[in-house]
C-alpha angles and dihedrals in degrees: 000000000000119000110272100025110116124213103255090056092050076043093058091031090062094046095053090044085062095036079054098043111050090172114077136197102291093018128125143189107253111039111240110225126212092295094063141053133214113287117236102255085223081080097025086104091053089052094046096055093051101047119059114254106268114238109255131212114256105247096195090048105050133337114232095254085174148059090221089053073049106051094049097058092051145064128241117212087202091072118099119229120235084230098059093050094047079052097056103041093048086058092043093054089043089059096048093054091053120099086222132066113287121294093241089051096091103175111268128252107280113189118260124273108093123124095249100056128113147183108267118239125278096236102134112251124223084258120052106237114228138193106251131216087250089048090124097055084066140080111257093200111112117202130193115276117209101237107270114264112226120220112244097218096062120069126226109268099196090176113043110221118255087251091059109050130117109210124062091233133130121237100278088053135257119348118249103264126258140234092251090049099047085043091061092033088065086037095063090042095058086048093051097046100052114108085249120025114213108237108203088045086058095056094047086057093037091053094075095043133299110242110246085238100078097001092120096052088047098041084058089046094049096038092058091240093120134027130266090230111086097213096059099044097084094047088051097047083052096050095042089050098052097041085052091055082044079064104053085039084055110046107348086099082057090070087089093051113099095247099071094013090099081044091044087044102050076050098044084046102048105040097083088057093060105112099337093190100055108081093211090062092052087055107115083222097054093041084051090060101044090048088051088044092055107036095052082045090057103044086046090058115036099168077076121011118178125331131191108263100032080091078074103056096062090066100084103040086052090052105044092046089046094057090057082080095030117070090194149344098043093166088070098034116124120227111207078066096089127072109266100248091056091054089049084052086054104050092039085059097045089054096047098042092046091046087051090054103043089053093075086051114038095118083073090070108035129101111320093356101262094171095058093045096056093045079050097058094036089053090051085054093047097051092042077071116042101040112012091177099069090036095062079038086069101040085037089073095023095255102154107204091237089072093066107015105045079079089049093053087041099048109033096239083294096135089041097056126046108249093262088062099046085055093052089045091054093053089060085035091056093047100053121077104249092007095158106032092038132012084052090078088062092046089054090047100051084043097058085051099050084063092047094112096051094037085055084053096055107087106180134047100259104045081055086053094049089047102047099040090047107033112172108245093131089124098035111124135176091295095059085046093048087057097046093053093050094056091048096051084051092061093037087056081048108044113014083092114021104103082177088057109023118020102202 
């Protein structure tokens, strides 16, 4: 502040700088809707020459004092193009004039063992492939992948943005690792390798991270996916996977019947939109098995079917079953790269594990979405007490918390954390009981708070919106999320139980 210049004038100066100023730190014309995340702003000018300038409200003219004035002035990501449906249905027709199968039914991964396989070259892949703990529960035959076929509409990203990195690591790479971390890493692997792991000992290491190192082996323990007892694990993985590709043998050709083609086809249309900035995610292979994983997931499960969001919730089981081959760069990591039968162990785990979690949820998905309205409104009356300022910010310019926090129940704060972050949050998520129906609350709660001082800031309707819908964590790691975590186990010890405090 510059000599002479009192407080109440810094005080007016900083309102009319955001009065001025509708687009905050982390924003970004248009809004991105759940199926996309916030851009890096390294890349935010490229963006901005390429997509026409968005028509603004006139803040002089009228404030949107409304979600509908909102909404019009802004794009939803949610909304489906004209173009995309004429696409799709121009492909579908084509395959079903064909004498053949359908164009998009590509055979599925059979295990190794035929006469014309072969060992794949020896060409170095972007991701160094690794022997695994759990090398021995998988085939060690290597066939002979066809070269990935990239898709034309998406451009080569040789660097992957900051918000889209996997691994919580600075510019010049991982940290060596420390004393501490060695210490616990031992630690989860004495507990792993007992006869008979003990389960709740497991989730009171696992609160504070699971170390990368044995994070997949954990993530199927805590998730209930595979037994406690070592000497039946191996006999249930191989069970699971072969009653999941029972499955796609038994209903994944009905995707094309009329009576899942409109399911099939939500699927077939979302899944490119699932991280759009991670390389790995734009692969055909990997798009193939997330469109297999949640259709047979739908079908399996009508009360619900699919809804829009649960495409999200495959990423980080993928991922984190995926690193367990790859040593590092896994957004750049080809698939086609691993045996088959260790691409059809990944995508069987990543079924299973989703499916585990989303049966504690499900009535977040089911017809009008009860489950995600309740934790809404309870969120609304968590946050009235705990910090009644934010809260008559809110009512003060009309924002509902269903506007901003129905995508952070959906989709499990997923578009509001890079993907790094969202795996450091589940760990902490598996190992509490009711992580995800019910200590995500909390979570949202204590992440709405640690923006307090720039949602205050915001004085009209819109600018509120635009915060709340792009919030800049691009550069947040483990320890913003540790922190995060902490705050919210303190209002859950506060509140969790306290009728007088908190009615839930």
């Amino acid at each position: 502040m510059n000599p002479g210049t009192s407080p109440s004038m810094a005080n007016d100066n900083k309102i009319q700088f955001w009065r001025r100023n509708t687009k905050v730190p982390g924003s970004l014309q248009p809004v991105y809707g759940a199926q996309h995340p916030p851009l890096d702003p390294r890349i935010h000018r490229t963006f901005l020459k390429e997509a026409p300038k968005p028509i603004a409200l006139s803040v002089k003219s009228k404030k949107a004092s409304s979600f509908h004035e909102f909404a019009r002035s802004t794009n939803d990501a949610w909304d489906i193009g004209d173009d995309e449906d004429e696409e799709f249905l121009a492909l579908d027709d084509l395959s079903a004039t064909e004498a053949g199968p359908p164009t998009d039914a590509r055979p599925l991964p059979k295990p190794e063992g035929g006469q014309d396989q072969a060992k794949i070259d020896s060409r170095p892949t972007n991701g160094r492939v690794v022997k695994s703990c759990s090398e021995a529960q998988l085939s060690t035959a290597i066939v002979r992948t066809p070269p990935l076929q990239k898709q034309q509409s998406l451009p080569i990203r040789p660097i992957v943005p900051l918000v889209a990195r996997i691994s919580d690591q600075n510019a010049s790479g991982a940290p060596p690792m420390t004393v501490r971390e060695k210490t616990r890493l031992d630690k989860f692997r004495q507990l792993l390798a007992s006869p008979n792991t003990d389960l709740e000992e497991l989730r009171k290491h696992s609160w504070s991270g699971i170390p990368r190192e044995v994070r997949p082996v954990t993530w199927r323990l805590l998730s209930g996916y595979l037994p406690a007892n070592m000497e039946r694990r191996d006999l249930v993985l191989k069970r699971k996977r072969d009653e999941y590709f029972g499955f796609i043998e038994q209903y994944y050709h009905s995707r094309t019947d009329e009576n899942h083609r409109d399911t099939y086809r939500q699927i077939h249309i979302d899944i490119p939109r699932t991280n759009p900035l991670i390389p790995l995610f734009q692969q055909p292979l990997v798009q193939e098995v997330f469109e297999r994983i949640l259709f047979i997931w739908a079908i399996r499960h009508p009360a619900s079917g699919y809804v829009q969001g649960i495409n999200d919730l495959v990423t980080p089981f993928f991922v984190v079953f995926l690193s367990e081959f790859v040593e590092e760069d896994v957004e750049n990591f080809e698939m086609a790269g691993l045996t088959l039968d260790t691409q059809r162990n990944i995508e069987a785990d990543s079924f299973w594990c989703m499916s585990k979690l989303l049966d504690g949820i499900q009535d977040n998905y089911t017809f009008a979405q009860p489950g995600i309205q309740i934790k809404v409104k309870a969120l609304e009356e968590l946050v009235s007490r705990i910090d009644e300022d934010v809260h008559g910010h809110f009512q003060r310019y009309e924002v509902e918390y269903l506007q901003f926090a129905f995508r952070w129940m959906n989709n499990l704060l997923m578009r509001e954390l890079p993907l790094r972050c969202t795996i450091r949050l589940w760990d902490t998520y598996q190992a509490e009981a009711e992580g995800f129906s019910h200590f995500h609350l909390y979570v949202c709660a204590a992440f709405l708070i640690e923006w307090r001082k720039e949602i205050l800031s915001m004085v009209d309707f819109q600018g509120l919106l635009m915060l709340l819908q792009n919030l800049p964590t691009i550069h947040w790691g483990n320890e913003e999320v540790g922190l995060l975590l902490a705050e919210a186990y303190r209002l859950k010890y506060m509140f969790a139980d306290a009728p007088n405090h908190y009615r839930r």
